[in-house]
N, CA, C and O atoms as a Tinker XYZ file with bonds, in Angstrom:
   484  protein
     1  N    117.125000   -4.837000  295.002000    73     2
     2  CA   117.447000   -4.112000  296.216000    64     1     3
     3  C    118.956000   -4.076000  296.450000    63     2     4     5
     4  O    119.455000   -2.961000  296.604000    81     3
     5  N    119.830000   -5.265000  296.501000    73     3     6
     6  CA   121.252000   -5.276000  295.680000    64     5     7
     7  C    121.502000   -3.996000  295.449000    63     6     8     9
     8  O    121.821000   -3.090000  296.218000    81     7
     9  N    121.296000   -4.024000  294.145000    73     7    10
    10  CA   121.813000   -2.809000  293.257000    64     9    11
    11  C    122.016000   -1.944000  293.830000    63    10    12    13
    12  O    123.166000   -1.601000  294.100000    81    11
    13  N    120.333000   -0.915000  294.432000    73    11    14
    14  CA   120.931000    0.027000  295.194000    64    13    15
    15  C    121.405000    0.310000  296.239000    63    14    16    17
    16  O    121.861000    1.405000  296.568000    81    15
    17  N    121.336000   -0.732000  296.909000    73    15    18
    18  CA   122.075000   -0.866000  297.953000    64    17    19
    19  C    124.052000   -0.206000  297.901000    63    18    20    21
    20  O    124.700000    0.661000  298.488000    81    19
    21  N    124.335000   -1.299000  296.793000    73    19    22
    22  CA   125.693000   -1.116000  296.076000    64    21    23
    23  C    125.782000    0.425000  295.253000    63    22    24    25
    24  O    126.903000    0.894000  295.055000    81    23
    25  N    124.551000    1.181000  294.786000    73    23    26
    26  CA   124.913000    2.294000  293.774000    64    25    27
    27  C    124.725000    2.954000  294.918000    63    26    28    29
    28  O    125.204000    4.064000  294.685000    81    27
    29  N    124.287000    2.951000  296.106000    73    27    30
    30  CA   124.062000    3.782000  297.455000    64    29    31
    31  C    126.220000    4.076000  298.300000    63    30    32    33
    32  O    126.933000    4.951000  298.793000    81    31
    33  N    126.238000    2.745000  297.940000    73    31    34
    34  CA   127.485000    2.898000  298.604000    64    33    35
    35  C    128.690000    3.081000  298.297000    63    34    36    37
    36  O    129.602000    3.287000  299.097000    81    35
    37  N    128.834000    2.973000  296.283000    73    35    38
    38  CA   129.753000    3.418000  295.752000    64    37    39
    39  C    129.623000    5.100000  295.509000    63    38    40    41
    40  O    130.607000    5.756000  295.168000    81    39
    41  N    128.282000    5.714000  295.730000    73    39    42
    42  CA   127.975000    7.029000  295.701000    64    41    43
    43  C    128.670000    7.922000  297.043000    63    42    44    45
    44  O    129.344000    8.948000  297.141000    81    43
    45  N    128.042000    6.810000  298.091000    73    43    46
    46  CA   128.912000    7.885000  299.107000    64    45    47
    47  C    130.842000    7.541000  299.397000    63    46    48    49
    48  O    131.651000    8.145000  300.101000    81    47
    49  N    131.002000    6.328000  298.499000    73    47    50
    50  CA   132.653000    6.271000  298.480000    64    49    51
    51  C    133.506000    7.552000  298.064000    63    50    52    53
    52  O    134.375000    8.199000  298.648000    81    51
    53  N    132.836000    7.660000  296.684000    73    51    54
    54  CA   133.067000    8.414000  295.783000    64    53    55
    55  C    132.976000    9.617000  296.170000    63    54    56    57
    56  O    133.899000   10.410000  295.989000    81    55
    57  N    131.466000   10.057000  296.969000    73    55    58
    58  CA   131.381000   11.596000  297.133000    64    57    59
    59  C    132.684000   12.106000  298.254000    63    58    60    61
    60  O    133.444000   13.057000  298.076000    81    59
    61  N    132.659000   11.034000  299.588000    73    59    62
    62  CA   134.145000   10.987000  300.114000    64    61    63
    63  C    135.046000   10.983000  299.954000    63    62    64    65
    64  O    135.789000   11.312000  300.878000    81    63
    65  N    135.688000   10.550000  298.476000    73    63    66
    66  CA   136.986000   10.208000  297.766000    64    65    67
    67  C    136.853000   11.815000  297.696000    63    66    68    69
    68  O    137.569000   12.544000  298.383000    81    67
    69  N    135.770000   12.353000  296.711000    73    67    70
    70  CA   136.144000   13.915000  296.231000    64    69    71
    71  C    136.373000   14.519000  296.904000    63    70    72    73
    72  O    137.322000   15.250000  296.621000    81    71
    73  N    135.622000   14.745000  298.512000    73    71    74
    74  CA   135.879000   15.210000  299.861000    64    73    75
    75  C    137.218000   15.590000  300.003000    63    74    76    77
    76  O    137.586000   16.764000  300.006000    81    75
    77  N    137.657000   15.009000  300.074000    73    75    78
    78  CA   139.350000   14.643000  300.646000    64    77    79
    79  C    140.318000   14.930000  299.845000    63    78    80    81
    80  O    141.314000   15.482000  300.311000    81    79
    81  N    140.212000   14.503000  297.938000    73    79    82
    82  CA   140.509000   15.518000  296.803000    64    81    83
    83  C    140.539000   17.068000  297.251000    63    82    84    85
    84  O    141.475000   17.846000  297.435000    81    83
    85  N    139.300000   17.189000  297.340000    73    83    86
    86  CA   138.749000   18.879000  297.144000    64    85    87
    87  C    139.857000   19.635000  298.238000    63    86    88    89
    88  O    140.588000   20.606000  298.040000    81    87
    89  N    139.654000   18.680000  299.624000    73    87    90
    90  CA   140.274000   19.662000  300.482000    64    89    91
    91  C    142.218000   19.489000  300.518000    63    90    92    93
    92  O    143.114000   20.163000  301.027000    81    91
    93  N    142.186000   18.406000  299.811000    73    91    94
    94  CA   144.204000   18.068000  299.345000    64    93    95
    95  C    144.220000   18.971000  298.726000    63    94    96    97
    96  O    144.983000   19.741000  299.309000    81    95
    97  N    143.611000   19.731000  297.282000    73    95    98
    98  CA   143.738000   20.526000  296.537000    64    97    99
    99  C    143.500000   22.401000  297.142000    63    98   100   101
   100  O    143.661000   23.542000  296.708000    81    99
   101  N    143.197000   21.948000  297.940000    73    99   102
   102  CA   142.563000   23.325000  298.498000    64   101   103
   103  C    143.758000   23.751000  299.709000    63   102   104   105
   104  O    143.911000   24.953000  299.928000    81   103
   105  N    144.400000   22.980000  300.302000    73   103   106
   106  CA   145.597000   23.274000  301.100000    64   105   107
   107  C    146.731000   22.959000  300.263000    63   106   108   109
   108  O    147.849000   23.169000  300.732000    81   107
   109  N    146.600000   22.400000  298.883000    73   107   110
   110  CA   147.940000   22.264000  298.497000    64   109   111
   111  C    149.289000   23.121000  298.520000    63   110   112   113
   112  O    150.432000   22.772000  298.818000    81   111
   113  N    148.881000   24.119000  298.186000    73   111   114
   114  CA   150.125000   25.321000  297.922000    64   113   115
   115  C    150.640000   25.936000  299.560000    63   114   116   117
   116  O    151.400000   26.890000  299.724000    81   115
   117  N    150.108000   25.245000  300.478000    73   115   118
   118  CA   150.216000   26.472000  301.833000    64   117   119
   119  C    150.501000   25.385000  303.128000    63   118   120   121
   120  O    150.019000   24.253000  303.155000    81   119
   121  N    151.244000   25.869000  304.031000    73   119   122
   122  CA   152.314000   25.034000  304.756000    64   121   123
   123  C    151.824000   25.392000  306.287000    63   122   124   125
   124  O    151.244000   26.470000  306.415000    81   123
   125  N    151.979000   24.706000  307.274000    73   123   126
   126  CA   151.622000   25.729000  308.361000    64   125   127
   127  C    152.446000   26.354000  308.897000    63   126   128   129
   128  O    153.574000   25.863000  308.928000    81   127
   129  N    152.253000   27.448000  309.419000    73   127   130
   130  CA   152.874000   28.654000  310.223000    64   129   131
   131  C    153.365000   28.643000  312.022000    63   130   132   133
   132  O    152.720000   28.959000  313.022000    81   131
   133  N    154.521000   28.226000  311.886000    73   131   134
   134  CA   155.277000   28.278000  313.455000    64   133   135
   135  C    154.726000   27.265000  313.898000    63   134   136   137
   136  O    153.848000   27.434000  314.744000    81   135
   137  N    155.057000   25.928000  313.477000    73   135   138
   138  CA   154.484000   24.577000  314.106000    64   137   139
   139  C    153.358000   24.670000  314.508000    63   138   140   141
   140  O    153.300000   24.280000  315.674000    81   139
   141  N    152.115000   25.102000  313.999000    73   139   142
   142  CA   151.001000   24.615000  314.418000    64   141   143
   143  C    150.100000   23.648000  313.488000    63   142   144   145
   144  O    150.426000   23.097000  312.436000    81   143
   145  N    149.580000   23.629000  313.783000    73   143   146
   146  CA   148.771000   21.956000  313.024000    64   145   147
   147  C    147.394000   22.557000  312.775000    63   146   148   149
   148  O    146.361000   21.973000  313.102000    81   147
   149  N    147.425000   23.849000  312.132000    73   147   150
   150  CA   145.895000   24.575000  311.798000    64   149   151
   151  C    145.627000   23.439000  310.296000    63   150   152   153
   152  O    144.509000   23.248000  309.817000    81   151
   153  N    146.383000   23.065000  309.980000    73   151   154
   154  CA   145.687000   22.142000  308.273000    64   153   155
   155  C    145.110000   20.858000  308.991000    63   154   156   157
   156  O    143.954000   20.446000  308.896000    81   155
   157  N    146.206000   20.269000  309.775000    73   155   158
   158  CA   145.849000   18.937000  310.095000    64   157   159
   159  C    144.582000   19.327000  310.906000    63   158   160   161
   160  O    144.182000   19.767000  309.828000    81   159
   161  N    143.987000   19.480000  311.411000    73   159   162
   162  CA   142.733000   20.012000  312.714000    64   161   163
   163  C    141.740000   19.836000  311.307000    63   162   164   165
   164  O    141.038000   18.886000  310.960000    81   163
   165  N    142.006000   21.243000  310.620000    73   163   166
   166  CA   140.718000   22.021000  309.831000    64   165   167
   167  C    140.144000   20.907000  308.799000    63   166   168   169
   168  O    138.930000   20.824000  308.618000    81   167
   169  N    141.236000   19.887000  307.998000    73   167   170
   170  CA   141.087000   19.107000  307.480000    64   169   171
   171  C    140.197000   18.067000  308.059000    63   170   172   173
   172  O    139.166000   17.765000  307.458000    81   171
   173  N    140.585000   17.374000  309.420000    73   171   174
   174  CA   139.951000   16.383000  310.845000    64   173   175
   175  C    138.782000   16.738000  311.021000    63   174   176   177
   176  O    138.047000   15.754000  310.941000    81   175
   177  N    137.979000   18.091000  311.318000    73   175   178
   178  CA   136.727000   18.940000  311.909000    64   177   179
   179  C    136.172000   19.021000  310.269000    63   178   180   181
   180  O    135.071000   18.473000  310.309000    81   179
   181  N    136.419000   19.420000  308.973000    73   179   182
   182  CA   135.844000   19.432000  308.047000    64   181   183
   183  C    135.268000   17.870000  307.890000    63   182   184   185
   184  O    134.044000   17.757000  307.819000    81   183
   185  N    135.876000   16.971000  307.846000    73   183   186
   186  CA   135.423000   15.326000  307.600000    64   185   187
   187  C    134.560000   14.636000  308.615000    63   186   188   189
   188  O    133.737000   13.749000  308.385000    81   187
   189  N    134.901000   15.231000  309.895000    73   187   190
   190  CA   134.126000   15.197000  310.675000    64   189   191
   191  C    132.817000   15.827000  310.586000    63   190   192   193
   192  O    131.850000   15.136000  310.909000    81   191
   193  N    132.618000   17.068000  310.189000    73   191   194
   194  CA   131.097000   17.989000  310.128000    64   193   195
   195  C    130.732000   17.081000  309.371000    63   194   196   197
   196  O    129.681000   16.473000  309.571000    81   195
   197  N    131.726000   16.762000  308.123000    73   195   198
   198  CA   131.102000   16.068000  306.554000    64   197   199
   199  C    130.115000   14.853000  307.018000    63   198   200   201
   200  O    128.984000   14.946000  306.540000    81   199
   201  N    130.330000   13.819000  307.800000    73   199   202
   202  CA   130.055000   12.940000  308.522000    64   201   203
   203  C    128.761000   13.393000  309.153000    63   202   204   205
   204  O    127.697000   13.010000  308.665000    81   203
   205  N    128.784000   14.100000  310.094000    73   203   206
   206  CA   128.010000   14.308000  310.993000    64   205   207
   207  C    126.713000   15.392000  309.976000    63   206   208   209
   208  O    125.563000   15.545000  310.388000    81   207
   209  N    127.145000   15.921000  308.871000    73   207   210
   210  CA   126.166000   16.587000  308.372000    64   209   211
   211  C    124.924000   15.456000  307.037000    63   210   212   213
   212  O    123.816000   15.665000  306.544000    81   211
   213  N    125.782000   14.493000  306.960000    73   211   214
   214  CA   125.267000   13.122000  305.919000    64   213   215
   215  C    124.561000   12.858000  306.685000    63   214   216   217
   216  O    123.424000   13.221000  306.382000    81   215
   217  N    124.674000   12.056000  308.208000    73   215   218
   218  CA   123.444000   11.374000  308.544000    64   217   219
   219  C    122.484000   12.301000  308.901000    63   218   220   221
   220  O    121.296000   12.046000  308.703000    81   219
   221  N    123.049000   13.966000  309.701000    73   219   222
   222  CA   121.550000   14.077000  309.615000    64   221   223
   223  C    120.368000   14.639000  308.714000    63   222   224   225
   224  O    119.190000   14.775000  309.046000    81   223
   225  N    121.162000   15.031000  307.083000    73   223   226
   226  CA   120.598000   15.181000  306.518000    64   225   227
   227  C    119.390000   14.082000  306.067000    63   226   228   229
   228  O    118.220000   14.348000  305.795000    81   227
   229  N    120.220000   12.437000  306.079000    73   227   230
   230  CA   119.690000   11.051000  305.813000    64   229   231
   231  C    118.492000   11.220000  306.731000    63   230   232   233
   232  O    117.361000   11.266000  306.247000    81   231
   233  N    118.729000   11.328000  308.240000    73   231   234
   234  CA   117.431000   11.374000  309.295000    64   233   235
   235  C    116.079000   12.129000  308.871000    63   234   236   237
   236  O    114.912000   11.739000  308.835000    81   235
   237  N    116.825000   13.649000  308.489000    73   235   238
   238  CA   116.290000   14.605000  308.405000    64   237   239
   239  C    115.299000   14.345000  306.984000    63   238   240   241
   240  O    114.090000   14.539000  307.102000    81   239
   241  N    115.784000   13.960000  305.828000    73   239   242
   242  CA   114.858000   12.858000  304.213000    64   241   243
   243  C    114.306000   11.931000  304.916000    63   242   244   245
   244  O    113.100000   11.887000  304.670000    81   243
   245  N    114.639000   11.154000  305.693000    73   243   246
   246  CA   113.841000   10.026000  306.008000    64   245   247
   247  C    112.507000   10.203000  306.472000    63   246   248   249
   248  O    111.423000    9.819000  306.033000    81   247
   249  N    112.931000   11.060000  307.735000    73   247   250
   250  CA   111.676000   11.111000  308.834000    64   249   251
   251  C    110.856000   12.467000  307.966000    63   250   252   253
   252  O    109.761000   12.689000  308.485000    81   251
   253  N    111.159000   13.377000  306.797000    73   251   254
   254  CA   110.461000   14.214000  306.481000    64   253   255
   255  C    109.385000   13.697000  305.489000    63   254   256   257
   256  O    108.172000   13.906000  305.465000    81   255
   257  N    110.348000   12.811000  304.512000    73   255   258
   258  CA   109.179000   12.540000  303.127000    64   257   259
   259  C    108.234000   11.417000  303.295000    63   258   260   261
   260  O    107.198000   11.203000  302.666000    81   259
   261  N    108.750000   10.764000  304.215000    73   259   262
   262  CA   107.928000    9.404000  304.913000    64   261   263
   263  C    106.455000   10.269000  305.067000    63   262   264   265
   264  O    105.476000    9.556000  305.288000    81   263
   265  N    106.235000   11.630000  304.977000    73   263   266
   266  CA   105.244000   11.642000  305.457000    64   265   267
   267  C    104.281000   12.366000  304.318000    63   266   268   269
   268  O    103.156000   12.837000  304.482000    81   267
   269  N    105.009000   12.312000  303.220000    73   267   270
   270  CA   104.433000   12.463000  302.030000    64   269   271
   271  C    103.932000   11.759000  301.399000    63   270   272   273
   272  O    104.661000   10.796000  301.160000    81   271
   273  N    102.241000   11.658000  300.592000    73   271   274
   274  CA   101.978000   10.420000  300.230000    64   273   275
   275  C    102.109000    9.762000  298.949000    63   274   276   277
   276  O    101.674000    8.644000  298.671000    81   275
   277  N    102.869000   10.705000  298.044000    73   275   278
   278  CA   103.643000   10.807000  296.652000    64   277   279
   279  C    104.634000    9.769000  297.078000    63   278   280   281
   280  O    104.657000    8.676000  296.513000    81   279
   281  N    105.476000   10.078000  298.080000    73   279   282
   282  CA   107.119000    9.048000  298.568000    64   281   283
   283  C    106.061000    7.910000  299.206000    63   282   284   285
   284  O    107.005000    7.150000  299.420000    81   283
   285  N    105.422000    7.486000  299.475000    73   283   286
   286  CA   104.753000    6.293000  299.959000    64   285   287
   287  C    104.085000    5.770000  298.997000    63   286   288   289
   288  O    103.428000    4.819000  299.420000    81   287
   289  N    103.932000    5.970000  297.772000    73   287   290
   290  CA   103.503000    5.188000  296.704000    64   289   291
   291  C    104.586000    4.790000  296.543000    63   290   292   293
   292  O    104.509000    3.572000  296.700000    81   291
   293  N    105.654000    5.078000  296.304000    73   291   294
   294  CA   107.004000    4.897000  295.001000    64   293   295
   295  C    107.488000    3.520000  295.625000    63   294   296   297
   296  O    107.194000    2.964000  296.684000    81   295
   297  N    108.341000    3.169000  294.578000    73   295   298
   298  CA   108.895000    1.508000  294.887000    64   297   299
   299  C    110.188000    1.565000  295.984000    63   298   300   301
   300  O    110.818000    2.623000  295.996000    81   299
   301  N    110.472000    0.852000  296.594000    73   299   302
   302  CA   111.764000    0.844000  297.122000    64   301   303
   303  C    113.015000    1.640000  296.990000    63   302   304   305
   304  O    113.578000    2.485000  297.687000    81   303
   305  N    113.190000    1.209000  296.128000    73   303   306
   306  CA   114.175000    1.737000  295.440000    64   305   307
   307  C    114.500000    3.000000  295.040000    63   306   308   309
   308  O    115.634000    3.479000  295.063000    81   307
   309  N    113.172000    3.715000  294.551000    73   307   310
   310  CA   113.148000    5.103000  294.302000    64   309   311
   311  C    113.298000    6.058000  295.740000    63   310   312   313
   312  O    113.818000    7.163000  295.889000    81   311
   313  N    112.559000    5.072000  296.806000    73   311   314
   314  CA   112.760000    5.307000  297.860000    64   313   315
   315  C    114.131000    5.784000  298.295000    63   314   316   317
   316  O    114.691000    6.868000  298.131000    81   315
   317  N    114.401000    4.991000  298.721000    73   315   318
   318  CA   116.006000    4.959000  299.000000    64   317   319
   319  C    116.798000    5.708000  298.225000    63   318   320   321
   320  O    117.830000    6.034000  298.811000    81   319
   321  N    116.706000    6.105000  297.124000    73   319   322
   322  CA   117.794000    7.000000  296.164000    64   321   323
   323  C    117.806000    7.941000  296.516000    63   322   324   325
   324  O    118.795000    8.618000  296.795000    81   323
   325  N    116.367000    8.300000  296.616000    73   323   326
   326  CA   115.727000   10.045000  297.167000    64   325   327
   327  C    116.080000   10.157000  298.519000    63   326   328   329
   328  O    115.860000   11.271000  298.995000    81   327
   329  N    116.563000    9.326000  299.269000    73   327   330
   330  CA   116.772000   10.049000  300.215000    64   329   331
   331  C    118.451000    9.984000  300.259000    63   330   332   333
   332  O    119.120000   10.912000  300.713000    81   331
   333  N    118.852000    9.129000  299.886000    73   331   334
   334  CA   120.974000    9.014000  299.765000    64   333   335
   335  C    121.402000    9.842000  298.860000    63   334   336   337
   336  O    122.304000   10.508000  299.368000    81   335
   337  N    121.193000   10.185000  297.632000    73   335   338
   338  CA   121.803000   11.215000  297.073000    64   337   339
   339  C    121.905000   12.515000  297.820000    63   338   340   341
   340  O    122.913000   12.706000  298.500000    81   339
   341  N    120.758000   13.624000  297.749000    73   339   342
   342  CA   121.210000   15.312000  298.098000    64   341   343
   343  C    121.682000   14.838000  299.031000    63   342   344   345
   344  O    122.781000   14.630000  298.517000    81   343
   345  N    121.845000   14.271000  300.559000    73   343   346
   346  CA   122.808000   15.026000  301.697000    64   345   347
   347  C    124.183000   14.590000  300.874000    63   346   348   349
   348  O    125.140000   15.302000  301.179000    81   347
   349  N    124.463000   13.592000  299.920000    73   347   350
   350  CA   125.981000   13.758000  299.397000    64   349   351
   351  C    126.434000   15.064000  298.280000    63   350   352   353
   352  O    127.565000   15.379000  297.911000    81   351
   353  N    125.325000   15.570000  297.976000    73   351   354
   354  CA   125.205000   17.215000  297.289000    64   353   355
   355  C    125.222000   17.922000  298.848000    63   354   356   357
   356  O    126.264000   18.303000  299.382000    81   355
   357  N    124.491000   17.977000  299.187000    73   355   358
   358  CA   124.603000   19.035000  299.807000    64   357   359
   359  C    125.859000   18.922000  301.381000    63   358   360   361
   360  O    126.204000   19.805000  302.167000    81   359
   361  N    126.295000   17.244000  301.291000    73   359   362
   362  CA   127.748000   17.813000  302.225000    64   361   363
   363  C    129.053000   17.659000  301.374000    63   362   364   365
   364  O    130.174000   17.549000  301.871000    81   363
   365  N    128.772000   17.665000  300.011000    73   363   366
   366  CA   130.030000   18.121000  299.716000    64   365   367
   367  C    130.337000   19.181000  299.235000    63   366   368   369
   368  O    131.487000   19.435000  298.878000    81   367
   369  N    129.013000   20.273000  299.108000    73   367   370
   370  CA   128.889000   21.894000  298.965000    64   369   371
   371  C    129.782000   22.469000  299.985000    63   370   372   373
   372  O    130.727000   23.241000  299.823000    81   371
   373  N    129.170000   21.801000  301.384000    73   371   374
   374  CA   129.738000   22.277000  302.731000    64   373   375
   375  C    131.188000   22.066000  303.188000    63   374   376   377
   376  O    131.835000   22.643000  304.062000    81   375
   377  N    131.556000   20.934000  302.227000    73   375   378
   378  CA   133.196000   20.949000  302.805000    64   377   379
   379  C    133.661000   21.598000  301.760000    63   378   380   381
   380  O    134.716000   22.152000  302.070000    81   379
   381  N    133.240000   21.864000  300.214000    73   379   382
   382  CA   134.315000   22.659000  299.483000    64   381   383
   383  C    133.708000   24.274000  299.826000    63   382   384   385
   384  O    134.180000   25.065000  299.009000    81   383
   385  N    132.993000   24.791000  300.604000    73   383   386
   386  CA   132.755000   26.021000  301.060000    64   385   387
   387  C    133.830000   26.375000  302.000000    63   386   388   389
   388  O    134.697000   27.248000  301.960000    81   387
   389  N    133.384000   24.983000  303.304000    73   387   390
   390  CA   134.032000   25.094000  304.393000    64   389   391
   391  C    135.657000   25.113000  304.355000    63   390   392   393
   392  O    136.391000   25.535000  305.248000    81   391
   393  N    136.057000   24.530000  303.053000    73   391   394
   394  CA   137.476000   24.378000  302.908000    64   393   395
   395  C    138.487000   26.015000  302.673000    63   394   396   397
   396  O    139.533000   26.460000  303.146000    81   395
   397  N    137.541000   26.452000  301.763000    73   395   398
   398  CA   137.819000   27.489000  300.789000    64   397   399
   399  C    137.805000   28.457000  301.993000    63   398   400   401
   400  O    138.803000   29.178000  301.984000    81   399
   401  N    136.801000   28.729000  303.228000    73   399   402
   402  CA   136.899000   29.836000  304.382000    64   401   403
   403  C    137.860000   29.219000  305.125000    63   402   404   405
   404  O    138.343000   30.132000  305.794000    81   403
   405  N    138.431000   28.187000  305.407000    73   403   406
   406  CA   139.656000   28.018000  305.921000    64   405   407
   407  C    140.872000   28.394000  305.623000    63   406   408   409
   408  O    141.819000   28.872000  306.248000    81   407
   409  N    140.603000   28.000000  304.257000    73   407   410
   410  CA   142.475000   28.581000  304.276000    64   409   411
   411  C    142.086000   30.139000  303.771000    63   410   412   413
   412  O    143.167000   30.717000  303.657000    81   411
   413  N    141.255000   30.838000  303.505000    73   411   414
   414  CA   141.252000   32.487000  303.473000    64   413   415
   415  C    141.112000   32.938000  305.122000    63   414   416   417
   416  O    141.577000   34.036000  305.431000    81   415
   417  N    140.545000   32.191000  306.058000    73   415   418
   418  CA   140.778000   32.703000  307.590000    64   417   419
   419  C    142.487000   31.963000  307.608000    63   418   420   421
   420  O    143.242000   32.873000  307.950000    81   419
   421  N    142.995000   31.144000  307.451000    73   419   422
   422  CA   144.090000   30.751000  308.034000    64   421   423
   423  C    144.907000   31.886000  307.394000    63   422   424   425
   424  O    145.631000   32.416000  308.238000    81   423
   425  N    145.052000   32.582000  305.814000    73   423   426
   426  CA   145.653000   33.264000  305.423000    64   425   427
   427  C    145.415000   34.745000  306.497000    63   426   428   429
   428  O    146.419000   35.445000  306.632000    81   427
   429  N    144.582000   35.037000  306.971000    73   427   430
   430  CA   144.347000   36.312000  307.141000    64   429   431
   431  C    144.435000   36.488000  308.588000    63   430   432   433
   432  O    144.499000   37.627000  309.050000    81   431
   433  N    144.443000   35.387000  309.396000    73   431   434
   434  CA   145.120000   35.020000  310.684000    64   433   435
   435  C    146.848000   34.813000  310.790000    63   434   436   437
   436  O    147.315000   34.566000  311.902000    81   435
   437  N    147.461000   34.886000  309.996000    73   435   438
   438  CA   148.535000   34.153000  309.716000    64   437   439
   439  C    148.827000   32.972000  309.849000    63   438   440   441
   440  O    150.042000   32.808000  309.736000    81   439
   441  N    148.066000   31.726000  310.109000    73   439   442
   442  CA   148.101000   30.589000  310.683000    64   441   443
   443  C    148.596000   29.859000  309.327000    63   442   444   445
   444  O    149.061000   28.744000  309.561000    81   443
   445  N    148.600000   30.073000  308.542000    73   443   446
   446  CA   149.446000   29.483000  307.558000    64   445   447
   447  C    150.195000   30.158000  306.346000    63   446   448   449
   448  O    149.991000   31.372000  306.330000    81   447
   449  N    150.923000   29.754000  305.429000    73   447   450
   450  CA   151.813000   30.903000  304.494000    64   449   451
   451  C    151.474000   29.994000  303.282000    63   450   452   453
   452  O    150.949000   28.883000  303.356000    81   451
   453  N    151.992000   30.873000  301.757000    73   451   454
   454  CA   152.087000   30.280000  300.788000    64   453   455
   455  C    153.403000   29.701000  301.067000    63   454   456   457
   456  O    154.175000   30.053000  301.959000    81   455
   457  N    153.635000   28.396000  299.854000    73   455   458
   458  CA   155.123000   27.929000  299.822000    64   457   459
   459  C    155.441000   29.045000  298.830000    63   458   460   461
   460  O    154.659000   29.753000  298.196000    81   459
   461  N    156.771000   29.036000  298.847000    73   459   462
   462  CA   157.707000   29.050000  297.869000    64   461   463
   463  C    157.950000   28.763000  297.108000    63   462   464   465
   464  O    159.174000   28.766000  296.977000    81   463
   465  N    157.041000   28.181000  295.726000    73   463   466
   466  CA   157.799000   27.104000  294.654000    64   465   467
   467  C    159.063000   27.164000  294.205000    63   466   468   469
   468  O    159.686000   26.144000  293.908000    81   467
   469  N    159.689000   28.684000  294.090000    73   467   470
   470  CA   161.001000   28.462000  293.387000    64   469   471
   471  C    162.043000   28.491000  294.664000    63   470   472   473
   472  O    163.213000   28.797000  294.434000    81   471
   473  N    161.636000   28.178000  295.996000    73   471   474
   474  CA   162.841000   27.518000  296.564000    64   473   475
   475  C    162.654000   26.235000  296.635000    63   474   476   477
   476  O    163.649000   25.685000  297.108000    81   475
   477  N    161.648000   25.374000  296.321000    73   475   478
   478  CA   162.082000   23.699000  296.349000    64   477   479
   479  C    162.413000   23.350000  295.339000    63   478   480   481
   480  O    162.808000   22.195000  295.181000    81   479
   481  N    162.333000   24.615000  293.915000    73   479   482
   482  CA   162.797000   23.924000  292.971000    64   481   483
   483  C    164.382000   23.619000  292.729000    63   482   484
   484  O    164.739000   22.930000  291.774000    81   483
């Protein structure tokens, strides 16, 4: 029980580490526009949904397959996997979606610009 306990929690480290990758990489090239803080926010509210969309997917596996009598045979363990893995598929679909319509609305709002590379160079 250990184990997955621990492969439960280096899974959602990890799927969070990429989280936060995905969306560094996804604002990298673009700066914000006339002091506003549209990256810092969109970045804050994306990690936030990310959050808020894990547990209730977790609620949402829990209280659904519990009532299946296939998931009520299975051992512990299988238990528990099946329900911690997809919401970390399916909320890190949602922040590299959610990332990618941000900065194409921030572009098309003007709320943010490309840099310049060849003036910092």
């Amino acid at each position: 029980m250990n184990i997955v306990a621990i492969m439960v929690l280096v899974i959602l480290l990890l799927s969070f580490r990429k989280v936060c990758r995905n969306m560094a990489n996804d604002f990298s090239g673009y700066e914000n526009f006339q002091n506003n803080k549209f990256i810092d926010i969109t970045q804050s509210f994306i990690l936030i949904f990310y959050a808020i969309l894990w547990f209730v997917f977790i609620a949402f596996l829990g209280k659904g397959l519990s009532t299946f009598e296939v998931f009520q045979s299975q051992i512990p363990e299988v238990k528990i996997l099946s329900i911690f893995i997809p919401p970390n598929i399916a909320a890190y679909l949602f922040s590299v979606f959610a990332s990618k319509y941000a900065v194409n609305y921030g572009l098309k709002k003007e709320l943010i610009k490309k840099r310049d590379v060849k003036k910092e160079i």
